[in-house]
VOBA-496396 format. One record per atom (N, C-alpha, C, O): x, y, z; atom name; residue number from 1. Coordinates in nm, 2 decimals, padded with zeros to 4 digits, always signed. Layout:
BEGIN
u:v:w:atom:seq
X:Y:Z:CA:NUM
...
END
This chain:
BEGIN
u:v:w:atom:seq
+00.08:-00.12:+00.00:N:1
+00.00:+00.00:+00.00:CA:1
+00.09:+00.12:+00.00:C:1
+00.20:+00.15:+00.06:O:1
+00.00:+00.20:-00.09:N:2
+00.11:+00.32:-00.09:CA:2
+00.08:+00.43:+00.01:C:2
-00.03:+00.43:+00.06:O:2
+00.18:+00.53:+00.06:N:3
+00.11:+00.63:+00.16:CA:3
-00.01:+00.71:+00.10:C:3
-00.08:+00.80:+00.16:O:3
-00.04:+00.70:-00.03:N:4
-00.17:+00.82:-00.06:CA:4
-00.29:+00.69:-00.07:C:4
-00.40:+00.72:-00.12:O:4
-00.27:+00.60:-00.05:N:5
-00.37:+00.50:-00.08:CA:5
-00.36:+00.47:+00.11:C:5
-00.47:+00.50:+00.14:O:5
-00.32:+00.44:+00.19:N:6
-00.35:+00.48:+00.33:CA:6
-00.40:+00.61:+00.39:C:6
-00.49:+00.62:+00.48:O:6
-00.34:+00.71:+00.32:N:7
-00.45:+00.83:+00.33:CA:7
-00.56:+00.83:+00.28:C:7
-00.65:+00.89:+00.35:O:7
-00.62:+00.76:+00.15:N:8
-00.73:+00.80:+00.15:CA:8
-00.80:+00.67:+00.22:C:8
-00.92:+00.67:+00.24:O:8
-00.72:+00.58:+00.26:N:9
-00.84:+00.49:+00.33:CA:9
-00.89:+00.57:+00.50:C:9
-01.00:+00.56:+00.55:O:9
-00.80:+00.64:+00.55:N:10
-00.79:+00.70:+00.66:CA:10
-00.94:+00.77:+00.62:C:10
-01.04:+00.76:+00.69:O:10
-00.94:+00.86:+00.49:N:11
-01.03:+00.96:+00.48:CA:11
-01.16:+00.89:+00.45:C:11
-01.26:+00.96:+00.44:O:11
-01.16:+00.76:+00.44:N:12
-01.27:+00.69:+00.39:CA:12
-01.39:+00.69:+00.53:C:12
-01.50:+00.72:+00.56:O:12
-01.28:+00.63:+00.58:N:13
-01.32:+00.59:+00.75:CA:13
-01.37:+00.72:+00.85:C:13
-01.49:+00.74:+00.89:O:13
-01.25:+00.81:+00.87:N:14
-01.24:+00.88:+00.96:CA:14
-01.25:+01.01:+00.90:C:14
-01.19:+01.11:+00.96:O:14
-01.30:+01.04:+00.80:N:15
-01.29:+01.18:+00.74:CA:15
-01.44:+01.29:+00.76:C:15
-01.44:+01.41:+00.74:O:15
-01.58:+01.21:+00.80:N:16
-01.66:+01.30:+00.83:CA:16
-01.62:+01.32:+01.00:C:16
-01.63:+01.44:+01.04:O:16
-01.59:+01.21:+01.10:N:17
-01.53:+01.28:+01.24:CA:17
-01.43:+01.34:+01.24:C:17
-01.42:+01.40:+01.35:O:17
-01.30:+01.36:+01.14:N:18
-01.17:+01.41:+01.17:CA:18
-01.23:+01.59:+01.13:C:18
-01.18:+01.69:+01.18:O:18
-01.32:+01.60:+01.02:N:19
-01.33:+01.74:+01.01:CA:19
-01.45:+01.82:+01.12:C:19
-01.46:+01.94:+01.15:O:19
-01.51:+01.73:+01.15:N:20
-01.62:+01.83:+01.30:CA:20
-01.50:+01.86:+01.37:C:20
-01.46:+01.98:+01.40:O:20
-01.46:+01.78:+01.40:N:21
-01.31:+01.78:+01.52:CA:21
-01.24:+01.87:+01.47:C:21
-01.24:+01.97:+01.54:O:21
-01.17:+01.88:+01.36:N:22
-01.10:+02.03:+01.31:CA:22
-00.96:+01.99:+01.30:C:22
-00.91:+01.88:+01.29:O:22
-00.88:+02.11:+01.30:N:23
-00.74:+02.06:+01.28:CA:23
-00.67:+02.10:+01.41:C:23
-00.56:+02.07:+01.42:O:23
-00.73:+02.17:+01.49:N:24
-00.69:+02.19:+01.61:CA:24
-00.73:+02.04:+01.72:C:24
-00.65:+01.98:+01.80:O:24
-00.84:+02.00:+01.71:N:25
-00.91:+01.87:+01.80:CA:25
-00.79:+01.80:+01.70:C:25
-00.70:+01.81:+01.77:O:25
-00.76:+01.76:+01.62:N:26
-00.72:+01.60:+01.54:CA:26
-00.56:+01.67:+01.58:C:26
-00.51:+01.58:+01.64:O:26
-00.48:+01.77:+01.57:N:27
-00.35:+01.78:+01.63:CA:27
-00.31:+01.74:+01.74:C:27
-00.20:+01.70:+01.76:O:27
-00.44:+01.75:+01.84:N:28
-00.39:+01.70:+02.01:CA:28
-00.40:+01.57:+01.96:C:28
-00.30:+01.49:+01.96:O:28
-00.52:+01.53:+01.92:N:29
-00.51:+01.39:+01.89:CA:29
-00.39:+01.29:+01.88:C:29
-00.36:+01.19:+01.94:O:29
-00.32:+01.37:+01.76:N:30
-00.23:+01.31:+01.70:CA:30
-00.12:+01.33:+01.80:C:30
-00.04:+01.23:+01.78:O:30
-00.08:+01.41:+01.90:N:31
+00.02:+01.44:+02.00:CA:31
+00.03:+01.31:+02.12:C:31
+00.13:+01.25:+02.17:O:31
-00.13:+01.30:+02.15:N:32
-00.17:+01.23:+02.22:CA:32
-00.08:+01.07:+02.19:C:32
+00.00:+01.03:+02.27:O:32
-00.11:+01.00:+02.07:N:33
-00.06:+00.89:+02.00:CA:33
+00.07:+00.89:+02.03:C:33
+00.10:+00.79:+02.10:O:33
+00.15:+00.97:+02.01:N:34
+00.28:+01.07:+01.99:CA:34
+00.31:+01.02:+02.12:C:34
+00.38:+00.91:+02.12:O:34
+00.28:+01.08:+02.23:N:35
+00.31:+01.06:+02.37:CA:35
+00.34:+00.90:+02.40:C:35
+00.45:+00.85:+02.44:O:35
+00.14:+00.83:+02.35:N:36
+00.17:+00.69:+02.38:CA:36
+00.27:+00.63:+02.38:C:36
+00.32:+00.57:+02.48:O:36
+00.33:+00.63:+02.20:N:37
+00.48:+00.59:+02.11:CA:37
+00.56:+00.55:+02.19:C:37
+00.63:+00.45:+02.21:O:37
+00.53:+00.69:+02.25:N:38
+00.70:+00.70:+02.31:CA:38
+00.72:+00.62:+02.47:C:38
+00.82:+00.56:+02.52:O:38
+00.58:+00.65:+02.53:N:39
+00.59:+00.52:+02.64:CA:39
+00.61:+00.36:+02.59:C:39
+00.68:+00.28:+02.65:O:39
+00.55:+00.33:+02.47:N:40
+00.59:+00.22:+02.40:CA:40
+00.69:+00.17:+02.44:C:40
+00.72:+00.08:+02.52:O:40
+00.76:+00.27:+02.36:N:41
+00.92:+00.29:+02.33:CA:41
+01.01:+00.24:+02.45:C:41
+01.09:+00.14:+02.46:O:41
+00.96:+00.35:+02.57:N:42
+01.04:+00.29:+02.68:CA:42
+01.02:+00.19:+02.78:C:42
+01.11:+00.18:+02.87:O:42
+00.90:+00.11:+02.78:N:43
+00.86:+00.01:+02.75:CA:43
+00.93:-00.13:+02.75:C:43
+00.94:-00.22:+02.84:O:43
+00.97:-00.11:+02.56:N:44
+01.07:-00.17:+02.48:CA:44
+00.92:-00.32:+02.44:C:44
+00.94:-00.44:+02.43:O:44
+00.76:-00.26:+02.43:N:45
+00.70:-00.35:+02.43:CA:45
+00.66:-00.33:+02.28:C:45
+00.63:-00.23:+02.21:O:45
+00.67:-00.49:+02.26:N:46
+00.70:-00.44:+02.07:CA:46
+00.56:-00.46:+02.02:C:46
+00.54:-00.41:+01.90:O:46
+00.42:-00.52:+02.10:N:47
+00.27:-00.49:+02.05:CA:47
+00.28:-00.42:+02.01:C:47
+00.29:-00.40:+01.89:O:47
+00.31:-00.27:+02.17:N:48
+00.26:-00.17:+02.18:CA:48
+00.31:-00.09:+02.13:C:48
+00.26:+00.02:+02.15:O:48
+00.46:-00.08:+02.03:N:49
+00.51:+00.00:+01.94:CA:49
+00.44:-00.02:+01.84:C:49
+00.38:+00.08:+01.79:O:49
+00.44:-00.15:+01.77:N:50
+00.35:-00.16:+01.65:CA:50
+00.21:-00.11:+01.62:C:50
+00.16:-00.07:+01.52:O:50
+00.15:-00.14:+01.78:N:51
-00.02:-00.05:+01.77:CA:51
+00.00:+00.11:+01.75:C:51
-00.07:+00.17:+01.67:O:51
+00.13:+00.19:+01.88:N:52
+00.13:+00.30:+01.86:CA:52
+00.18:+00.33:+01.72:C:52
+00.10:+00.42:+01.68:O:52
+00.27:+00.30:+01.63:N:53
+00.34:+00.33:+01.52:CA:53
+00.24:+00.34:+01.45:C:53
+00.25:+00.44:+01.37:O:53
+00.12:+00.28:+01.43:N:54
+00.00:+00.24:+01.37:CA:54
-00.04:+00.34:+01.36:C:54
-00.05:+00.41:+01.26:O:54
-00.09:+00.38:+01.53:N:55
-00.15:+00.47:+01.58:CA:55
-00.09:+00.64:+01.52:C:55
-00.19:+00.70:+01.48:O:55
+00.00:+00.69:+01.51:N:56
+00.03:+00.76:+01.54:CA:56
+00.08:+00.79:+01.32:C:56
+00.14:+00.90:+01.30:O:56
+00.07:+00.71:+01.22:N:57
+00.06:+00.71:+01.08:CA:57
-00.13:+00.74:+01.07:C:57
-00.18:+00.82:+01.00:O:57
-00.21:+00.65:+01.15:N:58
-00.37:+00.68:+01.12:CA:58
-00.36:+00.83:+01.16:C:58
-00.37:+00.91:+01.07:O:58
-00.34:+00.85:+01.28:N:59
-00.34:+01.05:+01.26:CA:59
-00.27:+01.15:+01.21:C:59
-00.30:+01.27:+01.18:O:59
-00.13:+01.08:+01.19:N:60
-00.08:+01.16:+01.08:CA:60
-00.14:+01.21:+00.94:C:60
-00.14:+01.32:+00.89:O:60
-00.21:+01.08:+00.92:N:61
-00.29:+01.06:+00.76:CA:61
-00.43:+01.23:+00.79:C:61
-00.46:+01.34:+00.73:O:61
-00.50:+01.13:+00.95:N:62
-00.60:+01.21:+00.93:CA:62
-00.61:+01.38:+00.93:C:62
-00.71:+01.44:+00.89:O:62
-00.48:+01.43:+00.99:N:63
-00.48:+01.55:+00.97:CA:63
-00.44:+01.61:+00.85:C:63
-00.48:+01.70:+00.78:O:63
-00.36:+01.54:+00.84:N:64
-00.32:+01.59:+00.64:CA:64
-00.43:+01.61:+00.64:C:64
-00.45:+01.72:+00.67:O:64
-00.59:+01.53:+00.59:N:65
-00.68:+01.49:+00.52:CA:65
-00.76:+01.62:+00.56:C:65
-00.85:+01.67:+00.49:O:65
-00.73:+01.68:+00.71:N:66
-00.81:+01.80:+00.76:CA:66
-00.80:+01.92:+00.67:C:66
-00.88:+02.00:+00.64:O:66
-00.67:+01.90:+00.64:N:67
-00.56:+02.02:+00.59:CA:67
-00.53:+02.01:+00.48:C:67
-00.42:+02.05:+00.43:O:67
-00.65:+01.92:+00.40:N:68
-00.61:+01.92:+00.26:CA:68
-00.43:+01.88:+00.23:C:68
-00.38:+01.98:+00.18:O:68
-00.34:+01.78:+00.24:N:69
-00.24:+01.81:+00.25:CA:69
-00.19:+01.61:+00.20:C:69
-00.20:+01.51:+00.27:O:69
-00.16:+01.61:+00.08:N:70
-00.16:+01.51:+00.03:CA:70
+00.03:+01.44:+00.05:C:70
+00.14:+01.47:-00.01:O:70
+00.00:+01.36:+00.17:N:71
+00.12:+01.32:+00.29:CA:71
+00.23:+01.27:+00.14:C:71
+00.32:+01.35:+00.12:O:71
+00.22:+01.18:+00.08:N:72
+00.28:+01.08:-00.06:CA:72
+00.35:+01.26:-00.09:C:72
+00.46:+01.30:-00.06:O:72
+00.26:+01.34:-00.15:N:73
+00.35:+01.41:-00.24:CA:73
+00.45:+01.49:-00.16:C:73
+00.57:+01.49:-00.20:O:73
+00.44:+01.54:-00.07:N:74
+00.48:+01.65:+00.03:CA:74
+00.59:+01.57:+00.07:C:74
+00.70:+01.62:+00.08:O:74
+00.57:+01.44:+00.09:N:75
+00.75:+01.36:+00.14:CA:75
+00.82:+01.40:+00.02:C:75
+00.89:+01.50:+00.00:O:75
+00.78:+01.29:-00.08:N:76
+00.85:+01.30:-00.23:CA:76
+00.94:+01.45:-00.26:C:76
+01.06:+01.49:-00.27:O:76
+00.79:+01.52:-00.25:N:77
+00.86:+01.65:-00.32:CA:77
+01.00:+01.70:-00.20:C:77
+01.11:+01.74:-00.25:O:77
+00.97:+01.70:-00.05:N:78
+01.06:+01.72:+00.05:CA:78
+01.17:+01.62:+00.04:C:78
+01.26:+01.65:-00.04:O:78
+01.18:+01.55:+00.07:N:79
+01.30:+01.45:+00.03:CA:79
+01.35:+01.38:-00.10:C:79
+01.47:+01.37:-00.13:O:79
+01.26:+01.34:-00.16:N:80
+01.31:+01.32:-00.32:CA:80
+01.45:+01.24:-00.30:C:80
+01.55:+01.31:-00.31:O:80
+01.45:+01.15:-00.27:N:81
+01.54:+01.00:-00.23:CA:81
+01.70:+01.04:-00.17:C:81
+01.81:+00.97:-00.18:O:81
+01.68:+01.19:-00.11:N:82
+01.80:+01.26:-00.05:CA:82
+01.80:+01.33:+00.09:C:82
+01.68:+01.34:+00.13:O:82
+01.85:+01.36:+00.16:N:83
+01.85:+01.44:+00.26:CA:83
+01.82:+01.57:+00.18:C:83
+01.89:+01.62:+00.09:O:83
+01.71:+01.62:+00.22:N:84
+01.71:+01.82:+00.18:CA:84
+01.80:+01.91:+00.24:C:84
+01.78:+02.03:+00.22:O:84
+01.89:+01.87:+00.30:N:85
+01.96:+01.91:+00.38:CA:85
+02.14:+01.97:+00.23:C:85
+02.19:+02.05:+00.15:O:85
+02.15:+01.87:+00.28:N:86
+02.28:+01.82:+00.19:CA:86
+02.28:+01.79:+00.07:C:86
+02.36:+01.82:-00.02:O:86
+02.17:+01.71:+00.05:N:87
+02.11:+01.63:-00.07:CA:87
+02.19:+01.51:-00.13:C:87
+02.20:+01.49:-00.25:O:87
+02.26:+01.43:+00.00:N:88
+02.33:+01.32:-00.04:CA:88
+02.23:+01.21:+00.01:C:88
+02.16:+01.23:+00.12:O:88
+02.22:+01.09:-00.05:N:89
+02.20:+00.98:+00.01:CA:89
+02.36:+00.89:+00.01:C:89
+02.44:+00.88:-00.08:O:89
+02.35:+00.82:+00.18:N:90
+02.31:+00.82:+00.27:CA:90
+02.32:+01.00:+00.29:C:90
+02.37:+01.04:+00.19:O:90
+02.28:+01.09:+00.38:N:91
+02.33:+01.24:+00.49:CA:91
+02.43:+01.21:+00.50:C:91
+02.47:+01.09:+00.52:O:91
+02.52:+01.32:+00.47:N:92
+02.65:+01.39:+00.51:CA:92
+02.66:+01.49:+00.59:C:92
+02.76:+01.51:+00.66:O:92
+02.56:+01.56:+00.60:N:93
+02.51:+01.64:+00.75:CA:93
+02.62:+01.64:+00.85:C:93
+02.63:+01.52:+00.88:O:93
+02.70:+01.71:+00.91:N:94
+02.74:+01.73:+01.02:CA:94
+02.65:+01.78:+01.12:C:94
+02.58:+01.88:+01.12:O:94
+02.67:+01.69:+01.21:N:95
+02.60:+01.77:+01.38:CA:95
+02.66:+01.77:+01.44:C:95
+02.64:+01.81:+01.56:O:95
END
């Protein structure tokens, strides 16, 4: 599955509650997930990363969808198989 073919299933599902809710209600949402992840994480429980990782791509999708904001092109066009940074693959990036 591609990411714009997961978005639009996201919008199939969840696209008449994700827009009453707004882009403000579906941001916390999405923070919320966000938070979970990361207890996952420390955790180290691999369900509960896979449910949150889940979790936390379904609201990524659904706010795009709030915000008109088509997730496939916006990577592509932002990264385009490079760091935007440097524009090497692998990053050459110093930090």
């Amino acid at each position: 599955m591609h990411v714009r073919e997961f978005q639009n299933m996201m919008r199939r599902i969840y696209f008449h509650r994700d827009s009453e809710r707004g882009e403000a209600g579906t941001y916390a949402w999405l923070m919320e997930e966000v938070e979970e992840l990361g207890e996952a994480l420390k955790e180290k429980n691999g369900k509960a990363m896979e449910d949150e990782f889940a979790d936390v791509l379904a609201w990524l999708a659904s706010l795009a969808n709030v915000v008109n904001i088509d997730l496939e092109s916006a990577a592509i066009n932002k990264y385009g198989n490079k760091c935007p940074k440097c524009g090497q693959t692998p990053c050459k990036c110093s930090f």
